[in-house]
Residue, then its C-alpha position, 0 to 999 in steps of 0.5 A: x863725454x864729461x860735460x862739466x869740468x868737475x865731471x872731467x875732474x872725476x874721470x881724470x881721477x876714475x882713470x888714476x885710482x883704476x890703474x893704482x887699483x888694478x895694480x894693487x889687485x894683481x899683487x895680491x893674486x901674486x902674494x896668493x900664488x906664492x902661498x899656494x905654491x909655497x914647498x915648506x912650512x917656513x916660506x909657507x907660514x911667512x908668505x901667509x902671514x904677508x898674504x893675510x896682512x894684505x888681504x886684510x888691508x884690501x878689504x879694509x880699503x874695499x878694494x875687494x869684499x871683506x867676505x872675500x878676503x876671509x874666503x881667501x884667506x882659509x885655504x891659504x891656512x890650510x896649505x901652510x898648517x898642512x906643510x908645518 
């Protein structure tokens, strides 16, 4: 239990960017899922580029590890250039 007011403050703020957070994350496994279920090249290469891109914003927002962004993004390359 926060003891200070400040303290308060923080948790109020915690609870706040949690939720954006997590919401943020889920539309990011949505943006994988649809490349990955992607059925031919043009949705395919589309959905990727859109998927990158967040990707990439994520990462730079540390909402997820840089490291896991590239990790991501490479099969998600290799399911587009397999369908083109």
């Amino acid at each position: 239990m926060a003891n200070t007011s400040s303290a308060e403050k923080r948790v109020r703020q915690e609870r706040k960017r949690n939720l954006h957070n997590r919401s943020e994350r889920s539309r990011l496994k949505t943006a994988i899922k649809n490349v990955a279920q992607a059925d031919n090249p043009d949705s395919a290469a589309a959905a990727l580029k859109e998927t990158s891109a967040l990707l990439d914003r994520m990462a730079s927002r540390r909402l997820i590890h840089p490291n896991k962004a590239a990790r991501k993004k490479s099969p998600l390359a290799k399911h587009a250039a397999k369908l083109a």
